[in-house]
C-alpha positions in Angstrom: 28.3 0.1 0.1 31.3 -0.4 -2.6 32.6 2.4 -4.3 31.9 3.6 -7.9 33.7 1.8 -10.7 35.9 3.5 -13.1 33.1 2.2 -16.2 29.7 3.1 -13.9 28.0 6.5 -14.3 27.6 9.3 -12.4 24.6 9.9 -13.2 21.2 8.1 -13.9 18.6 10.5 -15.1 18.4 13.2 -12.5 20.0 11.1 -10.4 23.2 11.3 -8.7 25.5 8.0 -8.1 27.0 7.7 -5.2 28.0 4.2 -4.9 27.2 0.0 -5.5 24.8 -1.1 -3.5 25.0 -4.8 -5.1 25.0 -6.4 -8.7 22.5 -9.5 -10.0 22.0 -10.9 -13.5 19.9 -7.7 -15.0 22.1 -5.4 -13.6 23.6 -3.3 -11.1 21.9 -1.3 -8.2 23.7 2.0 -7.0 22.7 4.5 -4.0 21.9 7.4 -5.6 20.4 11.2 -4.5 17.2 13.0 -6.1 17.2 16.1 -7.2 15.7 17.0 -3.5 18.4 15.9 -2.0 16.2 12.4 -1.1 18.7 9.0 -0.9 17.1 6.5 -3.3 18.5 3.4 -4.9 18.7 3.2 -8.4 18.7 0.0 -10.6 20.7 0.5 -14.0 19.7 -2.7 -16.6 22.4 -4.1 -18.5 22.9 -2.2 -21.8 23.1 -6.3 -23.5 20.0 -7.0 -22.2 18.0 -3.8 -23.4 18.7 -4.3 -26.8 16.0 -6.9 -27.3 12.5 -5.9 -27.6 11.3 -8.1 -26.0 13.4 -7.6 -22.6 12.4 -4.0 -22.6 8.9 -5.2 -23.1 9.3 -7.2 -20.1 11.2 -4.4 -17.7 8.5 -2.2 -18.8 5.8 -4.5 -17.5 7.7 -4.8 -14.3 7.8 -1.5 -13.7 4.2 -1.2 -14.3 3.8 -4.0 -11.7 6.0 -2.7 -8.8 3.8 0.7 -9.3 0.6 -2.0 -8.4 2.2 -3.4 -5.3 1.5 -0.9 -3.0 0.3 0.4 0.5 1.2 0.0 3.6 3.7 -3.5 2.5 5.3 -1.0 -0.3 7.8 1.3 -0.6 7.0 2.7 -3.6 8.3 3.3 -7.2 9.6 6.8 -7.3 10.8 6.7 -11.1 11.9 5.2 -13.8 12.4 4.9 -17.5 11.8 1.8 -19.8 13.0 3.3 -23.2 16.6 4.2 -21.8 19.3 3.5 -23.8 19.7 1.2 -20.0 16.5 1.3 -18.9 16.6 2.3 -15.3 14.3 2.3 -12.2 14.3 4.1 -8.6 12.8 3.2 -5.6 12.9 3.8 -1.9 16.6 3.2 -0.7 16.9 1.1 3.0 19.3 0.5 5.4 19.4 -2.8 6.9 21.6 -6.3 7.0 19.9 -9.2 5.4 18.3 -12.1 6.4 21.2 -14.2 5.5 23.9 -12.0 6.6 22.1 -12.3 10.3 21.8 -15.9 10.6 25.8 -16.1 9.2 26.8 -13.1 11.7 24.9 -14.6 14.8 23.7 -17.9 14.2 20.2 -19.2 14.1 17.0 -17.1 15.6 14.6 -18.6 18.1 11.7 -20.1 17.4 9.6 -17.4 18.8 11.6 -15.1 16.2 11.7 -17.1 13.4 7.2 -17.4 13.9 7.1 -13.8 13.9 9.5 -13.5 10.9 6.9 -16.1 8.8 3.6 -14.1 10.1 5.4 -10.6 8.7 7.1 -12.1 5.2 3.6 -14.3 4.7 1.5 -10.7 5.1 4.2 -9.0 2.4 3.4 -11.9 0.1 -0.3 -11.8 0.4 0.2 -8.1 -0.6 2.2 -9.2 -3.5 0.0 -11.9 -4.3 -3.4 -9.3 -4.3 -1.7 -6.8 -6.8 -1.4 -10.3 -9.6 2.3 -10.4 -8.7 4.3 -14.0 -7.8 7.5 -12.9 -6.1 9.4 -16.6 -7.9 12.7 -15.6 -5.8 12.2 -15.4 -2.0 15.5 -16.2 -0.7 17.4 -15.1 2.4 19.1 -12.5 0.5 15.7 -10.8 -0.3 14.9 -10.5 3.1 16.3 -7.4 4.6 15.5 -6.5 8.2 14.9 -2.8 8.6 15.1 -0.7 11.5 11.2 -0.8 10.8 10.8 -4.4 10.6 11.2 -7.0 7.6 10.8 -6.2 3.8 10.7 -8.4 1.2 13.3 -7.2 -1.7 13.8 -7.4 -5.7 11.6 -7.9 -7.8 13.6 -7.5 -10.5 12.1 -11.1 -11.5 8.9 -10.9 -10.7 6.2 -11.5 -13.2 2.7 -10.3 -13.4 0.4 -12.8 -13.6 -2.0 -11.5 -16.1 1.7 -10.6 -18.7 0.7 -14.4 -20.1 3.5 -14.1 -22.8 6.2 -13.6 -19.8 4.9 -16.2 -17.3 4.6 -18.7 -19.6 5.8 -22.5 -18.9 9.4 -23.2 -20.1 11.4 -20.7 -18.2 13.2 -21.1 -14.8 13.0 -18.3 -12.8 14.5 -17.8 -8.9 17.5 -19.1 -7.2 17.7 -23.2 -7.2 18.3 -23.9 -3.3 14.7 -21.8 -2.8 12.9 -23.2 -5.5 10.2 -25.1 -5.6 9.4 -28.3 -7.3 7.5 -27.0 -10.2 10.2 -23.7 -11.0 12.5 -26.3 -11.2 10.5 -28.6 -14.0 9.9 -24.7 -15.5 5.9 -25.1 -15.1 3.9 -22.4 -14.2 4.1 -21.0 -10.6 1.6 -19.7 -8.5 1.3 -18.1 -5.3 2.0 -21.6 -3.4 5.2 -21.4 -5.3 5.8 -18.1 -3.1 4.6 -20.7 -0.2 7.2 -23.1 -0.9 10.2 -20.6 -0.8 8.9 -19.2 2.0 9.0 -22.4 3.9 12.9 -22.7 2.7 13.8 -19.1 4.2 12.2 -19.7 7.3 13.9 -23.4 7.8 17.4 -21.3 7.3 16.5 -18.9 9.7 15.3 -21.7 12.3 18.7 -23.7 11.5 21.1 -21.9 9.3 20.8 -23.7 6.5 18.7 -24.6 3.7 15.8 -27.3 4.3 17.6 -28.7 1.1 21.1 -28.3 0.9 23.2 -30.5 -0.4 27.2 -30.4 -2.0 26.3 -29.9 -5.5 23.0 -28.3 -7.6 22.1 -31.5 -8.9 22.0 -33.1 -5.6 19.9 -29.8 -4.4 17.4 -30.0 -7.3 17.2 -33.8 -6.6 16.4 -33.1 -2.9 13.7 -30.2 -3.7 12.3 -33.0 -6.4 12.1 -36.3 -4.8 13.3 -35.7 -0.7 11.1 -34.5 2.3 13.0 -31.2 3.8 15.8 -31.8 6.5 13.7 -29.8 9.2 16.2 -31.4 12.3 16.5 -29.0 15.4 13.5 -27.5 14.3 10.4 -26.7 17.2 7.9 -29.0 16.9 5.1 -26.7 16.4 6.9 -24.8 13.6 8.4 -28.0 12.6 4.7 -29.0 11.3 4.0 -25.6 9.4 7.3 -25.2 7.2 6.8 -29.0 6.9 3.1 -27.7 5.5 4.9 -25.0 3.2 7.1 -27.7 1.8 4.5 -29.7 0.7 5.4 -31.1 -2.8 2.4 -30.6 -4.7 1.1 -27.3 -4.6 -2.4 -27.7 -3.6 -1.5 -29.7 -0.2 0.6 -26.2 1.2 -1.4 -23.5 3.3 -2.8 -20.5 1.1 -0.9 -17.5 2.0 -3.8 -15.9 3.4 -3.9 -18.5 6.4 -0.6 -18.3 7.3 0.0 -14.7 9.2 -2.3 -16.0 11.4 -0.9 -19.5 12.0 2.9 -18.2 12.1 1.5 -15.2 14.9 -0.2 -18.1 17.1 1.8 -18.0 20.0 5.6 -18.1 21.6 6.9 -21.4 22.7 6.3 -21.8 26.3 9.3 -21.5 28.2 11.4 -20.6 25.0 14.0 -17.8 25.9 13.2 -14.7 23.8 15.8 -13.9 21.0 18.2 -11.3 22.1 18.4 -10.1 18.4 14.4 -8.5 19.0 15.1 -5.7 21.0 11.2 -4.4 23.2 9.1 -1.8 21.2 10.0 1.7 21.3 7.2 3.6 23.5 5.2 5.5 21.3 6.3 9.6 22.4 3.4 11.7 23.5 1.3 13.7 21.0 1.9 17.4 20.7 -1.6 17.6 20.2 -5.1 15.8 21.1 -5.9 13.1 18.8 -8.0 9.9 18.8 -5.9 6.5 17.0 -8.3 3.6 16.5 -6.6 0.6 15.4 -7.1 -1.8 13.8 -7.4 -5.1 16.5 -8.6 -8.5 16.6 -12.5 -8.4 17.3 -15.1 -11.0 18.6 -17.3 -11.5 15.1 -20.4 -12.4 17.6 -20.0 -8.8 19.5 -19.8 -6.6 16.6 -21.6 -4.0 16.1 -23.2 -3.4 13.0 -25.3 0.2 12.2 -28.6 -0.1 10.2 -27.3 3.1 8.2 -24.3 5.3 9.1 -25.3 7.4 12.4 -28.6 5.7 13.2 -27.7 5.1 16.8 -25.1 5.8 19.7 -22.0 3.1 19.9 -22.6 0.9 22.3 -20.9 0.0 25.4 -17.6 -2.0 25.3 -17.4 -1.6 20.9 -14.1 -1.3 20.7 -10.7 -3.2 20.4 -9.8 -5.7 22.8 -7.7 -5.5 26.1 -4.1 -7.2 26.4 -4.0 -10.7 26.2 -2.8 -13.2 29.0 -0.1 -14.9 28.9 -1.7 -18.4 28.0 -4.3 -16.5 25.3 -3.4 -17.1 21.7 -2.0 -13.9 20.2 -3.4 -12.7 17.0 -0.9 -10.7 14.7 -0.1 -7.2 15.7 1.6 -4.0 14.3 4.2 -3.9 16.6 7.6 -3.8 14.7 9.4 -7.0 14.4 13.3 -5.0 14.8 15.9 -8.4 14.4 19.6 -6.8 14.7 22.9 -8.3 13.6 25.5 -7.7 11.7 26.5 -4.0 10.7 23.8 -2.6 8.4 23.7 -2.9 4.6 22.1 -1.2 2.5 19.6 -2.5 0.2 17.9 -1.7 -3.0 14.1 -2.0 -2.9 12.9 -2.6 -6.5 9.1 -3.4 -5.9 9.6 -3.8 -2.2 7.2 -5.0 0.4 7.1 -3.3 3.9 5.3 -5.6 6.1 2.5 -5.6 8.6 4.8 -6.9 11.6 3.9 -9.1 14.6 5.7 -9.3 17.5 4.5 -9.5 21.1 6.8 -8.7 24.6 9.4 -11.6 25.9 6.9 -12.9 28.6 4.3 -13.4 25.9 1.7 -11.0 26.4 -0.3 -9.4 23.4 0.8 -6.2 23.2 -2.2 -5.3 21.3 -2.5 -2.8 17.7 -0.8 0.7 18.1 -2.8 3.4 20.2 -4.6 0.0 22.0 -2.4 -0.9 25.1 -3.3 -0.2 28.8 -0.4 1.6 29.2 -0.4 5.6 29.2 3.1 5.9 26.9 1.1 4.1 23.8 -2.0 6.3 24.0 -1.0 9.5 21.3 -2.1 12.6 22.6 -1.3 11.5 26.1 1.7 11.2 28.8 1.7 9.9 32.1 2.1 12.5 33.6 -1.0 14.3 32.2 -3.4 11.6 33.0 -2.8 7.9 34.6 -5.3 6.2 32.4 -5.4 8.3 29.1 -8.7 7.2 26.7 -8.9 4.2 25.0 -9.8 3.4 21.3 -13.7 3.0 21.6 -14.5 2.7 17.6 -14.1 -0.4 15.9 -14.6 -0.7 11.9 -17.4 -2.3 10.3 -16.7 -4.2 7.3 -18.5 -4.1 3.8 -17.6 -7.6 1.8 -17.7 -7.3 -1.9 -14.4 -5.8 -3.1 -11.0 -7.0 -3.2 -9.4 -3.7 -4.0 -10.5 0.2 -4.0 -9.7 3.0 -6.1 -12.6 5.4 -5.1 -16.3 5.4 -2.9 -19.0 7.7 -2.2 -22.0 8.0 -0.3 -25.1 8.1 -1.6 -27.1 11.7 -0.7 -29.4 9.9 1.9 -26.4 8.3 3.8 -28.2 5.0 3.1 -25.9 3.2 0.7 -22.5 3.4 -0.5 -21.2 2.6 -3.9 -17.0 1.4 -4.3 -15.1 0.4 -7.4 -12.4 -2.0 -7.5 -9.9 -2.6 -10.3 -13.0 -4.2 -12.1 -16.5 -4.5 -10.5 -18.4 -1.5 -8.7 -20.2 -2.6 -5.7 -22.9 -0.5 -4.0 -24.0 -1.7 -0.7 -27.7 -1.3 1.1 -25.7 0.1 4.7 -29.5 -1.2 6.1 -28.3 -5.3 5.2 -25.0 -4.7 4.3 -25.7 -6.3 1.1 -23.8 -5.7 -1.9 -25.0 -5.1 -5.4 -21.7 -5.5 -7.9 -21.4 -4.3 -11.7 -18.8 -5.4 -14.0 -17.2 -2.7 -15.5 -14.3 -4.2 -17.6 -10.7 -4.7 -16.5 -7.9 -1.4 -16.5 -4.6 -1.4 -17.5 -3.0 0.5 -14.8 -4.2 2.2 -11.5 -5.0 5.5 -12.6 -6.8 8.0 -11.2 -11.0 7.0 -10.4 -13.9 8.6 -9.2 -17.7 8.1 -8.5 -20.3 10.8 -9.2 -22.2 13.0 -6.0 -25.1 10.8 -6.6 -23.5 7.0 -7.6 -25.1 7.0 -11.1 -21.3 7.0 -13.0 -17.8 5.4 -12.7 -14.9 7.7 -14.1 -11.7 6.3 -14.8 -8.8 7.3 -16.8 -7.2 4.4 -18.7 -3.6 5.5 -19.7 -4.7 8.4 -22.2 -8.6 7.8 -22.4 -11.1 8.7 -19.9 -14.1 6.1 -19.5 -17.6 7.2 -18.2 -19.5 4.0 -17.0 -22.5 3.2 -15.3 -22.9 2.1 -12.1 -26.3 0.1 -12.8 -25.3 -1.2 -16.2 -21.3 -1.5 -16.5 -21.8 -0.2 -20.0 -19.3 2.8 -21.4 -21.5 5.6 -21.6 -18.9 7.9 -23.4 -14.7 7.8 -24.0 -12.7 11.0 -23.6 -8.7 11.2 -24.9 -6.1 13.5 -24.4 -3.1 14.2 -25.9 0.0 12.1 -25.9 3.1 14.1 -24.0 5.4 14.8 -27.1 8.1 15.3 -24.2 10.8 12.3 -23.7 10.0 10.4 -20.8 6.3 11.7 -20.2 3.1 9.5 -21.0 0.8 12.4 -21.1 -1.4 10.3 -18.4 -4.1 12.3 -16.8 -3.2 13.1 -13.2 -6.4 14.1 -12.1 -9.8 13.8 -12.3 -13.1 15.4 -11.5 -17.2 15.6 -12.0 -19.1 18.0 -11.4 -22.4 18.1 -8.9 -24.6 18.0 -11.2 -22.7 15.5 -13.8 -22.8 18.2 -16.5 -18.8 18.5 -16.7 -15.8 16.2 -16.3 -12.3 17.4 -15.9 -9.6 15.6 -16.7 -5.0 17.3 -15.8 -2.5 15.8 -17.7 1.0 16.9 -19.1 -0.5 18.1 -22.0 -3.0 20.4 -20.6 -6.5 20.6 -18.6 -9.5 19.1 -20.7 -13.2 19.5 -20.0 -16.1 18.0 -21.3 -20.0 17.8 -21.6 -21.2 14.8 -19.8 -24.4 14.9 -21.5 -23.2 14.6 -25.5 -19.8 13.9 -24.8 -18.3 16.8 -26.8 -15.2 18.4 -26.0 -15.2 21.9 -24.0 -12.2 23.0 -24.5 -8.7 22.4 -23.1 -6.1 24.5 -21.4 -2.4 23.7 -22.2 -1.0 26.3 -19.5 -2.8 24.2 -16.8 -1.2 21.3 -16.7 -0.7 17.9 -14.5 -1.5 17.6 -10.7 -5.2 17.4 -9.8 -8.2 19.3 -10.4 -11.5 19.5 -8.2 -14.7 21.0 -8.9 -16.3 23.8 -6.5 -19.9 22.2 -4.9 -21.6 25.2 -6.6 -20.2 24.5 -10.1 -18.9 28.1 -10.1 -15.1 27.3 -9.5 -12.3 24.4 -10.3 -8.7 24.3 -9.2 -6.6 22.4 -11.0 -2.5 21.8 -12.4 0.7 22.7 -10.6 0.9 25.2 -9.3 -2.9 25.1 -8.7 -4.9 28.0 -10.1 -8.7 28.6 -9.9 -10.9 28.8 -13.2 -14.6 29.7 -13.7 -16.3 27.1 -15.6 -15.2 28.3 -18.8 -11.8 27.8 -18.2 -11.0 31.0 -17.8 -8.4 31.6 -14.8 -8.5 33.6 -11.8 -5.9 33.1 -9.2 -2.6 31.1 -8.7 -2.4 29.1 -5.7 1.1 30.1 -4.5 3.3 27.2 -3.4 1.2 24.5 -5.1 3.7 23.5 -7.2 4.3 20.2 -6.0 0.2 19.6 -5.5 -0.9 16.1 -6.3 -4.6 16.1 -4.8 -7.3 18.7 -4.1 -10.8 19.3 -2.8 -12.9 22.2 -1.8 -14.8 22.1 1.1 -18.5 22.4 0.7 -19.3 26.3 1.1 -16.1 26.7 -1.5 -14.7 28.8 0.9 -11.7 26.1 1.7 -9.5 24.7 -0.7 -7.2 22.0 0.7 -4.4 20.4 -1.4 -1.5 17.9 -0.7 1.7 16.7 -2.4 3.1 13.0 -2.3 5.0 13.6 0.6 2.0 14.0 2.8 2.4 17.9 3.2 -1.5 19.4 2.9 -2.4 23.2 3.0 -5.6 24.7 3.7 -6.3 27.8 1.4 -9.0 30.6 1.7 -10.5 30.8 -1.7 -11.8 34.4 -0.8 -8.7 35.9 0.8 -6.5 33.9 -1.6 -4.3 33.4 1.7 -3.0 30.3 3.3 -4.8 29.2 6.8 -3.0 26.3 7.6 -0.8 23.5 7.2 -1.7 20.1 8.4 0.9 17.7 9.3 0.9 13.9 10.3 0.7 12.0 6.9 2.9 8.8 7.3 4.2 7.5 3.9 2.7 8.9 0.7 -0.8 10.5 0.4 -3.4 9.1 -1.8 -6.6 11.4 -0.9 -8.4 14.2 0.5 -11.6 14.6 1.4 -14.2 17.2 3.6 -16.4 16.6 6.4 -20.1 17.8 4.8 -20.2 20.6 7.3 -17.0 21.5 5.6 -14.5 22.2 9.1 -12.8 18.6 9.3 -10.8 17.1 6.4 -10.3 14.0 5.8 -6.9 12.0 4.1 -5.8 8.3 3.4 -2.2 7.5 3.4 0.1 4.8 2.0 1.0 3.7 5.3 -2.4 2.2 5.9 -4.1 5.5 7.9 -7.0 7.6 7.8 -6.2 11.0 9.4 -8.8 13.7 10.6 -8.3 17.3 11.2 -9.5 20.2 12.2 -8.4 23.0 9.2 -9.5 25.7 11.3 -7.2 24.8 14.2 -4.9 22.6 12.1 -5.0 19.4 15.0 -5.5 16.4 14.1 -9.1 14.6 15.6 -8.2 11.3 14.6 -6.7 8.7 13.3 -7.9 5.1 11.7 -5.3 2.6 11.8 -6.0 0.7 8.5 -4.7 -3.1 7.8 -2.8 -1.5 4.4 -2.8 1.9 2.4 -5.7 3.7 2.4 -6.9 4.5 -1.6 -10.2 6.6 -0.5 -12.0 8.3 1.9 -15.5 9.5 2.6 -17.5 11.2 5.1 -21.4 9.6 5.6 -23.6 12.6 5.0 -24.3 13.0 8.8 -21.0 13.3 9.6 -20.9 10.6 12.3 -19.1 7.9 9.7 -15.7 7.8 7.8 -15.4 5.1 5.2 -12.1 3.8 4.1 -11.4 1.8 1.1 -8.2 0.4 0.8 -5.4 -1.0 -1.3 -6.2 -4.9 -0.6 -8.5 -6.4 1.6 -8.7 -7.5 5.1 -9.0 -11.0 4.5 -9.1 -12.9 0.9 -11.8 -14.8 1.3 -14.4 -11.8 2.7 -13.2 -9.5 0.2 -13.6 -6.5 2.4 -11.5 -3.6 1.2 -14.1 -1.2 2.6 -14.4 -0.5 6.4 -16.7 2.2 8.2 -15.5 3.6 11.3 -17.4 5.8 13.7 -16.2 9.0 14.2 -15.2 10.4 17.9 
C-alpha cells in the first residue's frame, strides 16, 4: 500500500482514507475504514469521467451488477454512490499478492497447481456468468490469491449482459495480451470470451508468460488473431484443455460449466506437489454438538429420492462418499487452494468473486467436502480425544430441477409440493415425481426482497419502489403497491422488507420512508407508518402481531405500536416462531437474537453465521430456527439452548430456507445452481 497523495481525499463518504491500494483507467482504489471501524477498499471514479451522462449511467449499472454477483464466489458490495460529484464504490478489502506478482516472485507453479487454480477461477466465472455478468478482463493482475483461496478481481469493466446500449459491438474492452479474438475485432463477447482469457492466465501461470506474447502489441494482436498459442513446457494433459480454451472461434472452447470439473480431474502422476500449496488447516473442534452435511460428489444411480418430505427412514449408506484412492479421479472439493509468494498486497475487490476451491493432499488422495473426511480433526463438534471415529455426514441433498436462481420457497400446507421463484419463473414441484410446474412472472430489475404466500397461491416482490402481487398459477399481476421515494441524498426509498399475512388479507412492505400496509383483497392502502422505518417486518401466525423497522418494534394489526425491540437497530431480517411467543431477528453480519415477545426479554444469541445472512426461518414446532448465509450454508439451532443442530454445506449462498411441514426436511434455494444444464437451485436435505 502507497501512501496518500497530497491532491487524494481523506475522505470518501463515511469513509476514512488511509492509503492507494492501486490506480487503473476509471480511477483510483484506496484502503479505507467504515464507520465501524471495518477495513474496506474504496474505489473513487475520475471526476473527468463523471461528467458525462452517460458514464454515470454506465457506473450505476455496474454497481447494480456487482450487487447481482453474489454468494458464496462474492464478497459483497458494502456501498456506494452513483450521483457523486466522483461517484464512488466500497467493497470487501483483501490481503493477498497476485497472480502475476507470484509467478514473477517464484517462477512458474506446477501442473497439479496450476489445474486446481483453473477448477477454482472457472467456478468464480460460472458465478459471474449466472448473475448476466461477462468479466471481459481476466488477467493475471485480477487474480489475487487470498489467504482463503483465489478471487477473481475488478470489475470495474464488466458489463451486464442484458445493459444492451453498454455491451454493444464497437468497443474494446480488457487488456490486449488476454484478449480474445473477437474483443480485439470489438464484436460482442460472451461467456467463451471469459473462456478464452482464462486459458491465457492459466498458460502464464503454467510458464510465466503469456500463451501470446510477443515484442510489440501489433505483433500480440496478430498472434491472438491468426497464431495457435505457444503452450511449450506445458503438461500434456493440461496442454490439451488451455489448448481447448484457446480455441479461435468461440463455439469450439469448453462451456464454463464443464470446466471445474475437467481442471479438478486429477494430479499428474508422479508430479512433485508445488511447495507454494501449503496442506489444509485441520478444521478445530466444535465448542458445541453439531451435524455439517456437505455438499460431495454422489453416485446419481444410488440416490435417494423421498416420495414426499418425511415419508420414510434414510436408508443405509445415503450419504457422501468415503476418501478417494490414490488412482480414483477426484471430483472438485472445498478445500482451500492457499498458493503463497511474494509479500502480500492488498487488493481492491470491486465485484469480486470468492471461489469454490479445489485442492486435494500431495499424495493425491480426495480429501473429500468439509465435515466428510475419515479423520476425527475434520468432523465439527468432535476431537480425537473425545471419540476415535466421531459421526459421519449421513444426509445427502436431493435436487429439485427447474430453477436457475432463488429468491424465496415455501411448502405447501400438506408437505406434498413446494413452490420457488427465480429471478423470472415460479416453479412448484409435485415432491411425489419431482416434477416441476413453472409460471412466468415477468423479469425484475434488481434483487429485492421476495416472498411466497403460507399456501403458494401468490408471488410478492418488490421492484425498486413498487410492490407486485402475482399469481402463482397465472403469472398475471393481481395488484401493484408504491411507496414513497426517500427525499434523503443517497437513499432510494427501496423497500427492505417484506411480508403476507396467513391468511393473505394483509401485505407489509419497510422502507426509508416508512412501514406500508395493505388490503390484499381490493388493493387499497391501509395506512403507513413513517416512524417505522427500513429493516424487515414479519407477520405473527395468528395475525395479531407484526415486528417491523430498525430498531424493531411490535404493532397490532392496525399499526398501532406496542414495544421496542431493544438492540435491533441494526436488524435486517425477522420471523416469529409459530406460537408468536419467539421472535428471532439478524443483522448482515450474521449476529441473530432470540426475543420473548411476552417477557419482552432477550433469550439468546445464536452464533455461527459465516459471511453475510440472507434469511431466517422456524422449525413448524417452533424450537429450531433455521438461516441461509452468503457463504453457501444452512445453519440449524436450537433457540432454547442456543447450539447449533446443524449445518448444510451448500454449493453457493443460500437465498432461502424452509422447513417441510413434518419437520423432517429443510429446503434450500440458492443464489445459482448446481449445475447449468439441471437448473437445480433447490436442494432438500434431511434433517438429523
Amino acid at each position: 500500500m502507497d501512501a496518500l497523495k497530497p491532491d487524494d481525499p481523506q475522505w470518501v463518504g463515511p469513509y476514512r482514507l488511509e492509503g492507494r491500494l492501486g490506480e487503473g483507467g476509471m480511477g483510483s482504489v484506496y484502503l479505507g475504514t467504515s464507520p465501524g471501524g471495518r477495513k474496506v477498499a474504496v474505489k473513487l471514479i475520475k471526476r473527468e469521467l463523471a461528467s458525462t451522462p452517460e458514464f454515470r449511467q454506465r457506473f450505476a449499472r455496474e454497481v447494480e451488477a456487482a450487487r447481482r454477483v453474489g454468494g458464496f464466489h462474492t464478497a459483497q458490495v458494502v456501498d456506494a454512490d452513483p450521483d457523486a460529484a466522483s461517484p464512488w464504490l466500497v467493497t470487501a478489502f483483501i490481503a493477498g499478492p497476485n497472480l502475476h506478482e507470484v509467478v514473477d516472485a517464484d517462477g512458474p507453479l506446477a501442473p497439479d497447481a496450476v489445474l486446481r487454480l483453473g477448477a477454482g477461477l472457472a467456478e468464480g466465472l460460472a458465478a459471474i456468468h449466472t448473475c448476466g455478468l461477462i468479466h471481459r478482463d481476466l488477467k493475471p493482475g485480477n487474480v489475487i490469491l487470498a489467504e482463503d483461496g483465489p478471487r477473481i478481481i475488478d470489475f470495474g469493466i464488466a458489463r451486464a449482459v442484458d445493459a444492451s446500449s453498454l455491451t454493444a459491438t464497437g468497443t474494446i474492452i480488457g487488456t490486449y495480451a488476454y484478449m480474445s479474438p473477437e474483443q480485439i475485432r470489438a464484436d460482442r463477447a460472451g461467456a467463451a470470451s471469459d473462456v478464452f482469457s482464462l486459458g491465457s492466465v492459466l498458460a502464464f501461470a503454467a510458464t510465466g508468460r503469456g500463451p501470446f506474447d510477443a515484442p510489440t502489441l501489433i505483433e500480440v494482436v496478430q498472434r491472438i488473431l491468426d497464431e495457435p498459442p505457444a503452450l511449450d513446457g506445458v503438461d500434456g494433459a493440461l496442454r490439451g484443455l488451455l489448448a481447448e480454451c484457446l480455441a479461435k472461434d468461440p463455439a469450439a472452447r469448453p462451456s464454463v460449466a464443464a470446466l471445474p470439473r475437467r481442471f479438478a480431474g486429477g494430479p499428474t502422476p508422479g508430479a512433485p506437489a508445488d511447495p507454494r500449496i501449503p496442506a489444509p488447516p485441520s478444521t478445530p473442534p466444535s465448542a458445541a454438538p453439531e451435524q455439517t452435511i456437505a455438499l460431495a460428489p454422489r453416485p446419481q444411480q444410488s440416490l435417494y429420492v423421498p416420495t414426499a418430505p418425511g415419508d420414510s427412514p434414510v436408508p443405509p449408506g445415503y450419504g457422501p462418499p468415503a476418501a478417494a484412492s490414490t488412482t480414483t479421479q477426484r471430483g472438485p472439493s472445498r478445500r482451500t487452494l492457499l498458493i503463497g509468494g511474494a509479500g502480500a498486497t492488498a487488493a481492491a475487490i470491486v465485484g469480486t468473486v470468492a471461489l469454490l476451491r479445489g485442492r486435494g493432499d500431495a499424495d493425491g488422495t480426495n480429501q473429500g467436502a468439509k465435515g466428510s473426511d475419515n479423520s476425527p480433526s475434520s468432523s465439527p463438534g468432535s476431537s480425537s480425544s473425545a471419540s476415535p471415529s466421531p459421526p459421519k455426514p449421513t444426509k445427502e441433498y436431493v435436487p429439485l430441477k427447474g430453477l436457475a436462481t432463488t429468491r424465496a420457497l415455501a411448502f405447501s400446507t400438506d408437505g406434498t409440493s413446494l413452490c420457488a421463484t427465480g429471478s423470472n419463473t415460479v416453479c412448484r414441484w409435485d415432491l411425489t415425481t419431482r416434477k416441476a410446474t413453472p409460471t412466468y412472472i415477468g423479469s425484475p430489475g434488481f434483487l429485492q426482497p421476495t416472498l411466497i404466500s403460507r399456501d403458494l397461491t401468490y408471488v410478492v416482490r418488490a421492484e425498486e419502489n413498487k410492490i407486485r402481487i402475482w399469481s402463482t398459477a397465472t403469472g398475471k399481476t393481481l395488484h401493484t403497491f408504491s411507496v414513497a421515494k426517500s427525499k434523503t441524498e443517497g437513499e432510494d426509498g427501496w423497500p427492505t422488507g417484506l411480508a403476507i399475512d396467513q391468511n393473505n388479507n394483509t401485505v407489509a412492505a419497510t422502507a426509508s420512508t416508512g412501514l406500508y400496509l395493505w388490503d390484499v383483497s381490493s388493493g387499497t392502502s391501509l395506512g403507513t407508518r413513517k416512524d417505522t422505518a427500513g429493516g424487515p417486518v414479519a407477520f405473527r401466525d395468528d395475525g395479531k402481531m407484526l415486528a417491523a423497522g430498525q430498531p424493531l418494534r411490535t404493532l397490532n394489526p392496525a399499526g398501532t405500536p406496542l414495544s421496542t425491540v431493544k438492540g435491533s437497530e441494526a436488524a435486517q431480517f425477522a420471523a416469529f416462531s409459530p406460537d408468536g411467543q419467539i421472535l428471532a431477528y439478524g443483522d448482515m453480519n450474521g449476529t441473530i437474537q432470540v426475543w420473548n415477545t411476552d417477557s419482552g426479554q432477550p433469550v439468546v444469541q445464536l452464533d455461527g453465521v459465516e459471511g453475510l445472512l440472507h434469511t431466517l426461518a422456524f422449525h413448524p414446532r417452533g424450537r429450531l430456527l433455521a438461516a441461509g448465509d452468503q457463504a453457501g450454508k444452512a445453519h440449524v439451532w436450537d433457540t432454547v439452548s442456543g447450539k447449533k443442530t446443524a449445518t448444510f454445506e451448500c454449493p453457493n449462498s443460500v437465498e432461502a430456507v424452509a422447513f417441510s411441514p413434518d419437520g423432517k426436511t429443510l429446503a434450500t434455494g440458492l443464489m445459482s445452481a448446481v449445475t447449468d444444464t439441471d437448473k437445480d437451485a433447490v436442494l432438500l436435505w434431511r434433517l438429523p
